[in-house]
N, C-alpha and C positions, 0 to 999 in steps of 0.2 A: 844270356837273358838278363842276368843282373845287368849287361852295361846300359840296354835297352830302357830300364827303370833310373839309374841315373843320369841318361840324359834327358828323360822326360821332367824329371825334377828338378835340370837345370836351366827351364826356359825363362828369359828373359821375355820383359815386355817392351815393346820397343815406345821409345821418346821420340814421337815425330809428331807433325800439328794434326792430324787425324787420330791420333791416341787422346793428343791432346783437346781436341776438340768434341772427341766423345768423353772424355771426361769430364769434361764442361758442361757438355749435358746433361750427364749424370746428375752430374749434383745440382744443377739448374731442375731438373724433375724433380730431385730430393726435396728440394727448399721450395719449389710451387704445392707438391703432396704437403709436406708439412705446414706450409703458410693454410693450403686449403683447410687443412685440419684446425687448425688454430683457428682460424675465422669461422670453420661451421659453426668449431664449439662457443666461442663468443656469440654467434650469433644465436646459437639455442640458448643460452645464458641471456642475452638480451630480452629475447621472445617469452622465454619463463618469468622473467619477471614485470612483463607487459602483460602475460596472460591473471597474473598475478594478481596485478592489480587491474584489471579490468574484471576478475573474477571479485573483489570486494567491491567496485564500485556498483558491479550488475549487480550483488548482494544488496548493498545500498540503496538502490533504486527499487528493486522489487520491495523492501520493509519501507519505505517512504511512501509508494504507490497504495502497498495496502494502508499505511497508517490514513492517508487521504482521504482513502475510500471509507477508512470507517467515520473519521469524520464528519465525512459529507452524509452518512448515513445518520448521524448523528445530531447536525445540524436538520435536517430532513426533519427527523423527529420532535427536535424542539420548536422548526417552525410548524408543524400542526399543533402541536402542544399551545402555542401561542395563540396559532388564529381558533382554535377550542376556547380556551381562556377570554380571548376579546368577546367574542359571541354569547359566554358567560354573562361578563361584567356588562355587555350592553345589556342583556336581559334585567340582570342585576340594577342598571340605573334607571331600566325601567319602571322597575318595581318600585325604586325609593322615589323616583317622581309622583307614580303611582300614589302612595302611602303620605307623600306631602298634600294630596288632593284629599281637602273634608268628607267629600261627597263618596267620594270613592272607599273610604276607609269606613263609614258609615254603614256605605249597602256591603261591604266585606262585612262588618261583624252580623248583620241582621242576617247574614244567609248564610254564615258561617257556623253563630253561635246562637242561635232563633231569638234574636232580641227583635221588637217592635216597638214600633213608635206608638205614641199613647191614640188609643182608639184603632188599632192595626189587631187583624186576627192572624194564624200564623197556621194554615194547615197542613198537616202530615201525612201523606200519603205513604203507603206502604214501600213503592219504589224505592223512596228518599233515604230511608232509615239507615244508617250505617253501625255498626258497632260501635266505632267515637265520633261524635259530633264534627272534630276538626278532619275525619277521614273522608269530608263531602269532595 
């Protein structure tokens, strides 16, 4: 039985183009497995750093989006603010038109502040009476 064990441990491999040709293969599997390798992992490496930056640009764009928005809410508000204001000042230039006219600043104080004109009476009725004069 021993000799049995050493000739199992003497076998050679044999050198012919069939050996050789699978070992060819071998190693051609070898170097396509690790090329595979090598390129998935590039490629995960490429792909992370595209998710990367399309993860700051999608950031970018949503804080853009909203600053717009407030914006426009913004601009929103100051154009009523404006057309408030014009509607103001038109009334406003009404009144100084108003106030340039004699006749008109005239009958304002006589029914404002009970002046009359010489020989004019001036009656009071109870409705009229306010607590100040200018609160008519």
């Amino acid at each position: 039985m021993a000799d049995e064990k050493v000739q199992t441990a003497k076998v050679k491999r044999l050198e012919n183009d069939y050996t050789r040709q699978l070992d060819h293969q071998q190693a051609v599997q070898h170097h396509t497995r690790w090329l595979g390798r090598r390129r998935m992992r590039r490629a995960l490496r490429i792909g992370l750093v595209f998710a990367v930056f399309a993860l700051i640009l999608g950031i970018q764009l949503i804080r853009t989006n909203a600053s717009l928005h407030k914006v426009n809410q913004q601009v929103a508000t100051s154009e009523r603010q404006l057309t408030k204001t014009k509607a103001e000042n038109t009334q406003l230039d009404l009144k100084v038109k108003q106030l340039n006219n004699q006749d008109y600043v005239a009958q304002l104080i006589r029914s404002k502040y009970y002046y009359s004109k010489s020989g004019e009476t001036i009656y009071s009725l109870p409705g009229d009476h306010a607590s100040d004069v200018t609160a008519k």
